[in-house]
VEXTORMI-668254 format. One line per 4 residues: their letters; for each residue x, y negated, z negated of N, C-alpha, C. Coordinates in nm, 4 decimals. Atoms other than C-alpha are relative to their C-alpha. Layout:
<recs>
A	X:Y:Z:X:Y:Z:X:Y:Z ~ ...
</recs>
This chain:
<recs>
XXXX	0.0154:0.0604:0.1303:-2.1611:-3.5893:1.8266:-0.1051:-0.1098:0.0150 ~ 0.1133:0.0734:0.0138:-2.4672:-3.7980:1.7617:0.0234:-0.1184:-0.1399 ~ -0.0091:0.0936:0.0912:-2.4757:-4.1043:1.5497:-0.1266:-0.1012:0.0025 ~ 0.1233:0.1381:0.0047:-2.7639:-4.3592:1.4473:0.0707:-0.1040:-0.0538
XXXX	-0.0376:0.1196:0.0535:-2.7221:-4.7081:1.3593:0.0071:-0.0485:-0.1109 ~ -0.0405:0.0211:0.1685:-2.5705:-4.8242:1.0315:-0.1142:-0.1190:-0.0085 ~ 0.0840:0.0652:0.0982:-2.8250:-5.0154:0.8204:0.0256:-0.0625:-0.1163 ~ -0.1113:0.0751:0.1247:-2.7045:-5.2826:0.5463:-0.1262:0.0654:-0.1154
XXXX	0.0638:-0.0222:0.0966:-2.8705:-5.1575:0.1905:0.0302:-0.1007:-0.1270 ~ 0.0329:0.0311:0.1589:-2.8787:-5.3217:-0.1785:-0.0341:-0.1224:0.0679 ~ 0.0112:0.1512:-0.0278:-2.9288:-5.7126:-0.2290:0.1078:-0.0660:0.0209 ~ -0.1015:0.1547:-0.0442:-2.5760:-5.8942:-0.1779:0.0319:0.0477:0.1444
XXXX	-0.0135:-0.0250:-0.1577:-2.5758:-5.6913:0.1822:0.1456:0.0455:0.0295 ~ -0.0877:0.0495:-0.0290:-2.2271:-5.5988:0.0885:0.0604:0.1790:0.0033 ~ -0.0056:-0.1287:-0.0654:-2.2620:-5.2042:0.1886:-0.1034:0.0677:0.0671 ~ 0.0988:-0.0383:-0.1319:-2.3619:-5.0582:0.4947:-0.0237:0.1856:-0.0320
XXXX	0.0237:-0.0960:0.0190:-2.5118:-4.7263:0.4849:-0.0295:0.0654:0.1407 ~ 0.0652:-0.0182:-0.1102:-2.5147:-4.4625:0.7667:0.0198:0.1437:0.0145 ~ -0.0221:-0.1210:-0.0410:-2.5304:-4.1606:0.9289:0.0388:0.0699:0.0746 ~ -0.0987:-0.0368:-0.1333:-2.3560:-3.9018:1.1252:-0.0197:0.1293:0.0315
XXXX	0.0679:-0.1156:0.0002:-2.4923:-3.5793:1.2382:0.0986:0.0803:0.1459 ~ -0.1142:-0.1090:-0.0795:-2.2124:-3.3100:1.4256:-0.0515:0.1275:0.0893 ~ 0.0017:-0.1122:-0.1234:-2.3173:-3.1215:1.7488:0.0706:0.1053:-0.0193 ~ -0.0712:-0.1536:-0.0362:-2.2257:-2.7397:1.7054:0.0679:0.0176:-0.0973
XXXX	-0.0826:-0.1269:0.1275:-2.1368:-2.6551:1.3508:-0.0521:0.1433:-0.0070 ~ 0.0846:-0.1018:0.0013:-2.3639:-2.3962:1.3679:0.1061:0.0623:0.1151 ~ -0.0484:-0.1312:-0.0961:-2.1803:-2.2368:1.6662:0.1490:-0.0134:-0.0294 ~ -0.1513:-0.0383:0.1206:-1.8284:-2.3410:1.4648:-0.0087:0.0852:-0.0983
XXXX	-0.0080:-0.1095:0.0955:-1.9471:-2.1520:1.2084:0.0132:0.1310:0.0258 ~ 0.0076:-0.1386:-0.0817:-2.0561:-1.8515:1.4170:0.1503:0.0316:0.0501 ~ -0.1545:-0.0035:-0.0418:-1.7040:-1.8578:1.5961:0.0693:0.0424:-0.1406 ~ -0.0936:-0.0479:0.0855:-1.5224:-1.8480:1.2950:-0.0354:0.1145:-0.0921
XXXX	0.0200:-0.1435:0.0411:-1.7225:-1.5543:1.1557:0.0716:0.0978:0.1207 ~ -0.0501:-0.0730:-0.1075:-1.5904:-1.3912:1.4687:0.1087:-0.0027:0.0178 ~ -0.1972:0.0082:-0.0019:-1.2234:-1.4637:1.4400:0.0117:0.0460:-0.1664 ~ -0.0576:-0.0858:0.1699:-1.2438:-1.3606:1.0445:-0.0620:0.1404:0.0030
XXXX	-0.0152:-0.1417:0.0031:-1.4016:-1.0376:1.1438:0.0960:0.0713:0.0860 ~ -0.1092:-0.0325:-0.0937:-1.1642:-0.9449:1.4268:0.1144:-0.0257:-0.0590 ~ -0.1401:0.0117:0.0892:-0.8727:-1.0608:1.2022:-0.0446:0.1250:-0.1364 ~ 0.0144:-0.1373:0.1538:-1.0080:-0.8019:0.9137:-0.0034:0.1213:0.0675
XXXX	-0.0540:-0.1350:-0.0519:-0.9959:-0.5337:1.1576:0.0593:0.0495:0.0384 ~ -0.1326:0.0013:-0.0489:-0.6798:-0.5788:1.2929:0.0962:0.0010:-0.1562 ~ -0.0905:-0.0334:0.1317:-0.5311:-0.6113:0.9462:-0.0094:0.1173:-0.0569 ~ 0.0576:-0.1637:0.0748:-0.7369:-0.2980:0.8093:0.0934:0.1262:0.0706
XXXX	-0.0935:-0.0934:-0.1082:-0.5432:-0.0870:1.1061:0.1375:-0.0361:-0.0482 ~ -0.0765:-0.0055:0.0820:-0.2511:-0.2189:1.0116:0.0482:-0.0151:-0.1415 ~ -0.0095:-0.0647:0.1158:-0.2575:-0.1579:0.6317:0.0576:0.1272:0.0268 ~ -0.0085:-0.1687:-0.0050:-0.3071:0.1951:0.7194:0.1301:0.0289:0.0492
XXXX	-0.1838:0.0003:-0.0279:0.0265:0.1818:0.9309:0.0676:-0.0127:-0.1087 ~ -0.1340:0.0114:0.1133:0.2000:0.0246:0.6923:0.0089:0.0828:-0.1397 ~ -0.0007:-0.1224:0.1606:0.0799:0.2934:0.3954:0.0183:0.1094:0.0600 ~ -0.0333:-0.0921:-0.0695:0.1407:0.5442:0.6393:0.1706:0.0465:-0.0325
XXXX	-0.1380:0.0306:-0.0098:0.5242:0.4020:0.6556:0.0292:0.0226:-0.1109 ~ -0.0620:-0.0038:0.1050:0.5456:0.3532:0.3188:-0.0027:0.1177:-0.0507 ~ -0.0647:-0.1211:0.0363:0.4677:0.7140:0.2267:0.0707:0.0981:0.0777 ~ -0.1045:-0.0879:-0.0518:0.6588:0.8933:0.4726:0.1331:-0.0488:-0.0225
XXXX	-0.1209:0.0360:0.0487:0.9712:0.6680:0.3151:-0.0065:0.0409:-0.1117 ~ -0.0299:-0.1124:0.1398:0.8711:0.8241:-0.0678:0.0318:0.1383:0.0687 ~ -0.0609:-0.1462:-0.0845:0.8862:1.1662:0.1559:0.1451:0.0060:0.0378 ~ -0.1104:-0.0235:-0.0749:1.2121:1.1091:0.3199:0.0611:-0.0574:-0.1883
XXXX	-0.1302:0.0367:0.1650:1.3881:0.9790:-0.0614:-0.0394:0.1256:-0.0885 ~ -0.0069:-0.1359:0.0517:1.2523:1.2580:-0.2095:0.0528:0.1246:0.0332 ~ -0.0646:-0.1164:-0.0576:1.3674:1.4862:0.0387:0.1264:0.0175:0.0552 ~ -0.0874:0.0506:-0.0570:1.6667:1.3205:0.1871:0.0979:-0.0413:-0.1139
XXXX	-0.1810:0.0566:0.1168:2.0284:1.2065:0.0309:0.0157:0.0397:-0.1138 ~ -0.0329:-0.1265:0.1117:2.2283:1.3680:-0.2159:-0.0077:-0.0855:-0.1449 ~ 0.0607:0.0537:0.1433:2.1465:1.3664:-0.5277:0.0928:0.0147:-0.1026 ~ -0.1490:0.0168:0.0423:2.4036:1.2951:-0.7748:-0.0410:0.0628:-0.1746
XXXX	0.0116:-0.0368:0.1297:2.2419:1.4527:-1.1310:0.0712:0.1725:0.0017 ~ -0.0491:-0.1236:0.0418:2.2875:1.7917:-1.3165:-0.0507:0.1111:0.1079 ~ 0.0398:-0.0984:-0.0682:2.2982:2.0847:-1.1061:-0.0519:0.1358:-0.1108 ~ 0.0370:-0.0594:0.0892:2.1236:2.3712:-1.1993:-0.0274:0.1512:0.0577
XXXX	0.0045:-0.1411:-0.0746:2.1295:2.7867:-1.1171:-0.1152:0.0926:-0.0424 ~ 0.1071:-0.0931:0.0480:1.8254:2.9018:-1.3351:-0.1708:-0.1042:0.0273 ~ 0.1345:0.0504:-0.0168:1.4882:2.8298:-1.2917:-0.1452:0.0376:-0.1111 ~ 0.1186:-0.0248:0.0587:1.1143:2.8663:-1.5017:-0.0243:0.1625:0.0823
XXXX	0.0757:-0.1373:-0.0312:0.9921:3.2414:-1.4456:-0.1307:-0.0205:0.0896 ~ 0.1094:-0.0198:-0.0630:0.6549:3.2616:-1.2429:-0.0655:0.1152:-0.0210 ~ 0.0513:-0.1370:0.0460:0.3723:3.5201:-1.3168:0.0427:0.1084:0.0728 ~ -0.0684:-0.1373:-0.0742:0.5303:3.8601:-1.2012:0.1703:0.0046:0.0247
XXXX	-0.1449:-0.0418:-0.0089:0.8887:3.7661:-1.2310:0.0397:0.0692:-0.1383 ~ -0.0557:-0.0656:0.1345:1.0831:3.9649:-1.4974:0.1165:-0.1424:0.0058 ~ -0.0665:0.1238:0.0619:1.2534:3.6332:-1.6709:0.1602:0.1498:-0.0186 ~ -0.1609:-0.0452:0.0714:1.6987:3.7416:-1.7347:0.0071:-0.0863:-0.0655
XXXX	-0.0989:0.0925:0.1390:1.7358:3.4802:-1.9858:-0.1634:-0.1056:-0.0727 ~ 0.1174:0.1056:0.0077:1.5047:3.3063:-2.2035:0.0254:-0.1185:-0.1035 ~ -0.0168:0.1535:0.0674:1.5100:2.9454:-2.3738:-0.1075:-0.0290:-0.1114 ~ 0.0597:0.0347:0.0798:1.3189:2.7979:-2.6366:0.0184:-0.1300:0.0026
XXXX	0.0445:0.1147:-0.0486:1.1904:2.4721:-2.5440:-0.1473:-0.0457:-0.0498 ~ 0.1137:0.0369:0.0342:0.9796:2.2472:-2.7010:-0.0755:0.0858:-0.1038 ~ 0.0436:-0.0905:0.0427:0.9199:2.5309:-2.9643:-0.0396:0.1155:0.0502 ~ 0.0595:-0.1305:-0.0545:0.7820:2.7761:-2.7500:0.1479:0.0778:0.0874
XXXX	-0.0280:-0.0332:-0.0081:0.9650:3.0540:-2.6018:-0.0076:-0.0062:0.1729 ~ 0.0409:0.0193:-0.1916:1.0059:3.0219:-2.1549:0.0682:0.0913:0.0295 ~ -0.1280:-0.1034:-0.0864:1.1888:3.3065:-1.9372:0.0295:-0.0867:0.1175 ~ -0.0949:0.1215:-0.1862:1.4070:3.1664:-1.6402:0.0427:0.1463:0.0822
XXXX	-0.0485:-0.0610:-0.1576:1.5303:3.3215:-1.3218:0.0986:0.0030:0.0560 ~ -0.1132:0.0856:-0.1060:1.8368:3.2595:-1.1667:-0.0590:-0.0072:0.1331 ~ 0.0602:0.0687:-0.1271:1.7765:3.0379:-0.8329:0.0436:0.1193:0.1079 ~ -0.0621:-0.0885:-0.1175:1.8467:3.2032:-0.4885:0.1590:-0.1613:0.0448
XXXX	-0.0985:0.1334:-0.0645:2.0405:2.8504:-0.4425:0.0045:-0.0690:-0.1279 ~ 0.0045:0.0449:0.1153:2.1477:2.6239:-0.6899:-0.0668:-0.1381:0.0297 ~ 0.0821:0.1258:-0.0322:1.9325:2.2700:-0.7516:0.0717:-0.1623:-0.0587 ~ -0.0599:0.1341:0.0259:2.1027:1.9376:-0.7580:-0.1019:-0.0798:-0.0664
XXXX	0.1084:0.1086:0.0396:1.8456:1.7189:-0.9988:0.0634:-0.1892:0.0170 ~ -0.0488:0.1154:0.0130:1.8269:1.3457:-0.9126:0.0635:-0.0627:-0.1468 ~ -0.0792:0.0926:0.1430:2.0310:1.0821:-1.1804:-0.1110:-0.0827:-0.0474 ~ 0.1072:0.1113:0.0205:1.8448:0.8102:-1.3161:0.0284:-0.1081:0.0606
XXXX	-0.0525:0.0927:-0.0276:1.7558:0.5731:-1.0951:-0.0001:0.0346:0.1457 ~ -0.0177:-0.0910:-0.1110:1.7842:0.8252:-0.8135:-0.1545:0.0336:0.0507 ~ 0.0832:-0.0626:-0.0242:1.4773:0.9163:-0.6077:-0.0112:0.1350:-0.0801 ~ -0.0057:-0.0993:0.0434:1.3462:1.2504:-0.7574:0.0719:0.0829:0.0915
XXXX	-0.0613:-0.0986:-0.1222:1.5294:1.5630:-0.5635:-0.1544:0.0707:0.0030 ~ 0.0975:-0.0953:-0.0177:1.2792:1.7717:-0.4072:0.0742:0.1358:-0.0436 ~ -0.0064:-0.1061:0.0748:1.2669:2.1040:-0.5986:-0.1086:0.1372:0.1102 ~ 0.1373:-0.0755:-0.0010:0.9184:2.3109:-0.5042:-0.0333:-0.0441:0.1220
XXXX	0.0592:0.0482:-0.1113:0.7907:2.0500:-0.2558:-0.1471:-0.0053:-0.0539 ~ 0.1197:0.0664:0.0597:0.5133:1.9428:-0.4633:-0.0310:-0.0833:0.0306 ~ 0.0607:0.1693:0.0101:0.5386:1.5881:-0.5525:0.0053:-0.0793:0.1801 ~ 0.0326:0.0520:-0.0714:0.6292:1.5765:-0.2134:-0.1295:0.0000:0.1109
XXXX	0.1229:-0.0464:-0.0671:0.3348:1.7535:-0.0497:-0.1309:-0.1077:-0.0793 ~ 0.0924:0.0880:0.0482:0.1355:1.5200:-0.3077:-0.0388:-0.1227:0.0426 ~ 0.0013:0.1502:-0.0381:0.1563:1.1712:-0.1364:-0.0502:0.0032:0.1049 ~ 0.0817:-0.0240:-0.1169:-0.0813:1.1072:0.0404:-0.0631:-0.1495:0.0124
XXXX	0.0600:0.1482:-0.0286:-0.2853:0.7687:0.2086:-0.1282:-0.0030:-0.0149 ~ 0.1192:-0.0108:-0.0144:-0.6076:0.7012:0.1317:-0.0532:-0.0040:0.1531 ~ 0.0194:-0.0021:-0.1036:-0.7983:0.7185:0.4566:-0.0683:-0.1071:0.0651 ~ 0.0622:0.1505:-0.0541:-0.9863:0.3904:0.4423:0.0702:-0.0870:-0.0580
XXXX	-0.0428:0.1461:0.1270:-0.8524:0.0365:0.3407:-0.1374:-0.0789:-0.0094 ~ 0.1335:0.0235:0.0940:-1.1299:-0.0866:0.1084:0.0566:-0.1778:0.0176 ~ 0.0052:0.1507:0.0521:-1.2111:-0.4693:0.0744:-0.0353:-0.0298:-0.0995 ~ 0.0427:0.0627:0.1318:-1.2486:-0.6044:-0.2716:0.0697:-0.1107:-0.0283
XXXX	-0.0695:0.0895:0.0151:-1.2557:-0.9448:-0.3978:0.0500:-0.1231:0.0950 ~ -0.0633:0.1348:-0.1614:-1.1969:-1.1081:-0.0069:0.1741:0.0677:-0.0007 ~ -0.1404:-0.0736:0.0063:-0.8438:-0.8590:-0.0508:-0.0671:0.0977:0.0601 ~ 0.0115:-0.1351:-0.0038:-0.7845:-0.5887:0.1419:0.1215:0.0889:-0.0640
XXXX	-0.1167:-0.0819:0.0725:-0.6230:-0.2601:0.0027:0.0001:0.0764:0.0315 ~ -0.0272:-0.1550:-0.1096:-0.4444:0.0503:0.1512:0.0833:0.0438:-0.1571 ~ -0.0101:-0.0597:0.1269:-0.4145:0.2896:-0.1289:0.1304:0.0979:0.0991 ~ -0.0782:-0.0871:-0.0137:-0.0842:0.5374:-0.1277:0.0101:0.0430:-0.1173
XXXX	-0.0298:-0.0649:0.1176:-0.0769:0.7761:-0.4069:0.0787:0.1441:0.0046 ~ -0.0818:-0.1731:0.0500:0.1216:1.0951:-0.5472:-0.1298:0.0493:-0.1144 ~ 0.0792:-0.0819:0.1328:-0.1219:1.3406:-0.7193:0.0622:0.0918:-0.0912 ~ -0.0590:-0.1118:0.0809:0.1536:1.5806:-0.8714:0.0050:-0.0424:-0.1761
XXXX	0.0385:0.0764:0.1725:0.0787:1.5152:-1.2707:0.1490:-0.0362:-0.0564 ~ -0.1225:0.0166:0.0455:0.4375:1.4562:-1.2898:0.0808:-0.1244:0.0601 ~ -0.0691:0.1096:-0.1145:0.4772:1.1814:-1.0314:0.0401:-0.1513:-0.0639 ~ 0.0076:0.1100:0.0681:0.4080:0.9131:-1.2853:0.0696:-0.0445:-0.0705
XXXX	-0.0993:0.0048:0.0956:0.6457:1.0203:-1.5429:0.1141:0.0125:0.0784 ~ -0.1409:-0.0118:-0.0365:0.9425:1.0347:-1.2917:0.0064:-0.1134:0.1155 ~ 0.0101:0.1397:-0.0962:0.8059:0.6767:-1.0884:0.0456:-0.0971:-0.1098 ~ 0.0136:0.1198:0.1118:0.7925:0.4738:-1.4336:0.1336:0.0730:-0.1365
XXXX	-0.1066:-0.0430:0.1207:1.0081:0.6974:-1.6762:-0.0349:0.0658:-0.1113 ~ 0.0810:-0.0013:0.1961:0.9107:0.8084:-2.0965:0.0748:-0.0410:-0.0451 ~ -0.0997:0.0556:0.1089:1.0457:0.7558:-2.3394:0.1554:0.1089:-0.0090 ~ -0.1077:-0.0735:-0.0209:1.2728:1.0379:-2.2914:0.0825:0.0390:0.1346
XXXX	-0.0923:0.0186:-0.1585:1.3634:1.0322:-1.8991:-0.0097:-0.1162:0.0644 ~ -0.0066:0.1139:-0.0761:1.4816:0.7846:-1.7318:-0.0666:-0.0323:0.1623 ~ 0.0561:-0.0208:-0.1353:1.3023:0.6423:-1.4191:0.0749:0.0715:0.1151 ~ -0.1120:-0.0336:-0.1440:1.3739:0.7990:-1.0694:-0.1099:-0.0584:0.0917
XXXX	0.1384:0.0802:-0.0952:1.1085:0.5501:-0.8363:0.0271:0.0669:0.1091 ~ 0.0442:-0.0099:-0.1394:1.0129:0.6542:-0.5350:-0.1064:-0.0472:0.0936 ~ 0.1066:0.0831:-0.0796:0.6897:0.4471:-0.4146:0.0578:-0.1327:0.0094 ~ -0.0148:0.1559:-0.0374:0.8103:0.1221:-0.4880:0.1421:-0.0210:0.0514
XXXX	-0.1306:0.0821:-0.1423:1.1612:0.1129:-0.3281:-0.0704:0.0877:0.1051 ~ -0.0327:0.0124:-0.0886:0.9844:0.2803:-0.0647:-0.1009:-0.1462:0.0852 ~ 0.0523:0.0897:-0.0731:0.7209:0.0158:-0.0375:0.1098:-0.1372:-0.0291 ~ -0.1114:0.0976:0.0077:1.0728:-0.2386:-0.1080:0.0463:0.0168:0.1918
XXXX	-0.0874:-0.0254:-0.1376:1.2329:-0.0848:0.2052:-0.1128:-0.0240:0.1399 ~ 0.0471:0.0084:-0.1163:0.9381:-0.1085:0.4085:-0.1020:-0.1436:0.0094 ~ 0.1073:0.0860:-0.0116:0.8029:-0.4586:0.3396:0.0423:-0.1079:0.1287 ~ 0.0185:0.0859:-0.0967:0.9906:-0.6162:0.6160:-0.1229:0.0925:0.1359
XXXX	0.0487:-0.0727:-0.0742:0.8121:-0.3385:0.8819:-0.1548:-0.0705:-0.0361 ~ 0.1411:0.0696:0.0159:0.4476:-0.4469:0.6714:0.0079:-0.1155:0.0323 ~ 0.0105:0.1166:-0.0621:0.5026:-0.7995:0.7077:-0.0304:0.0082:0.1668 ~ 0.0348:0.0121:-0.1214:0.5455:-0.7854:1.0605:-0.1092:0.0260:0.0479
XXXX	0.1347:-0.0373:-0.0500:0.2503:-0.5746:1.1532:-0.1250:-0.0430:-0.0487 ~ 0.1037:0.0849:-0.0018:0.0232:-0.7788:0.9542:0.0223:-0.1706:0.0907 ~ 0.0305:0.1314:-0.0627:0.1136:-1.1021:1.1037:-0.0339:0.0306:0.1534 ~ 0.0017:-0.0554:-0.1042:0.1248:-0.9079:1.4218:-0.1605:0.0138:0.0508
XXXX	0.1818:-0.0454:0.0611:-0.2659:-0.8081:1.3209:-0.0874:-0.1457:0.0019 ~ 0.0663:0.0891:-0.0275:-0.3337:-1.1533:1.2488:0.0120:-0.0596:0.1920 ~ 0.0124:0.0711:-0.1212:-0.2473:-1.3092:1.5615:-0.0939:0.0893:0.1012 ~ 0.0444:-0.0380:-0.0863:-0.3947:-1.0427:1.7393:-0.1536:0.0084:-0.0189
XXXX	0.1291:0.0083:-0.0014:-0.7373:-1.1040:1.6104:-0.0601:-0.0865:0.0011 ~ 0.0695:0.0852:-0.0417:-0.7489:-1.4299:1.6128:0.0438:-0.0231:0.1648 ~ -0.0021:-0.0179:-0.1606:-0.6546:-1.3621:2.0175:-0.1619:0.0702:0.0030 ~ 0.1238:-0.0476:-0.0406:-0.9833:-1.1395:2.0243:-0.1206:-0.0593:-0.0687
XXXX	0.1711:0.0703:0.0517:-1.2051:-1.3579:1.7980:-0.0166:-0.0613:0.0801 ~ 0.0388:0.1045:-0.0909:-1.1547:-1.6464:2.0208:-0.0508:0.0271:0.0914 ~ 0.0934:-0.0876:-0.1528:-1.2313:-1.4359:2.3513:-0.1457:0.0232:-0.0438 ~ 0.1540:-0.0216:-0.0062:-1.5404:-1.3469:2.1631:-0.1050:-0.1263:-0.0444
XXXX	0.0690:0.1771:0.0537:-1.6075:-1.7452:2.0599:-0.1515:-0.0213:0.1332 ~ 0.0191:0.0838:-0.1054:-1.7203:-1.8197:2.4382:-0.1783:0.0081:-0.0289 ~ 0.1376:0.0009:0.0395:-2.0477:-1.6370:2.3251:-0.0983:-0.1273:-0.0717 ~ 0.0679:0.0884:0.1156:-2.1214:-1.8765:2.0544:0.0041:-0.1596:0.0180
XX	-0.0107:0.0986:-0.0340:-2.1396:-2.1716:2.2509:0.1653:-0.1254:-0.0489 ~ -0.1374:0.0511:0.0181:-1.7595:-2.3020:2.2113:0.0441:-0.0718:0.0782
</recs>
């Protein structure tokens, strides 16, 4: 640290004026670019874990524990089945099937039951976590066009969530591995400080 000699200024002499000039911000600064990029890449890795976690927990509630709604022995027809019974729904006319098994539908409130293995084959992690804003973000989505109306509800069915209790159930697991992330990058920024005159 460097300092020059204070100097009295105005006319009653009754403030001193001075200066003070700080050896090695410049290589403080550098350093701490180097511990905030090594901390953003250790967090970015674990995002991805933790959206990893969180959708293989919508997978396991969708696919896992019993489901306590209406059971059901017929099913929607498919092109080439000959429909045995048909309904009138929504105005239009549908043929059904009877199941090979019968299908327990979740309650409200209830994860969805897996049916098809759609919505669950739909959830998927984005593959990068994006920075926007000085935030980072690890995307987990369901693409089944139905995922939305049975996460949030309509006006006519009641919710059955499955992303957000599973990102509920898995925020102690995220916590950890980001703080885990931080510490471990500001362990490798500092190792890479020594460069930057530290």
């Amino acid at each position: 640290m460097a300092t020059e000699g204070g100097t009295f200024s105005g006319t009653d002499r009754s403030s001193l004026g001075f200066k003070v000039e700080i050896d090695g911000l410049d290589n403080l600064r550098k350093a701490t670019e180097l511990v905030q990029k090594a901390v953003d890449k250790q967090v970015k890795k674990a995002l991805y874990v933790a959206a990893q976690r969180v959708a293989t927990e919508a997978k396991k509630s969708i696919q896992q524990g019993g489901k306590s709604g209406k059971t059901y022995d017929m099913r929607p027809a498919v092109d080439g089945e000959e429909p045995t019974a048909w309904f009138t729904i929504n105005g239009r006319s549908v043929g059904f099937v009877k199941r090979s098994k019968a299908h327990t539908a979740s309650a409200p409130g209830e994860a969805p039951a897996s049916d098809t293995g759609n919505l669950t084959n739909s959830i998927q992690v984005d593959s990068s976590v994006k920075k926007e804003n000085n935030e980072l973000i690890a995307t987990v989505s369901a693409s089944a066009k139905y995922a939305k109306m049975l996460e949030f509800g309509t006006h006519k069915i009641a919710p059955r969530p499955f992303m957000f209790t599973a990102l509920e159930k898995s925020k102690p697991f995220i916590l950890e591995r980001i703080a885990k992330a931080v510490n471990d990058g500001i362990g490798q920024g500092s190792q890479n400080t020594d460069g930057a005159g530290i």
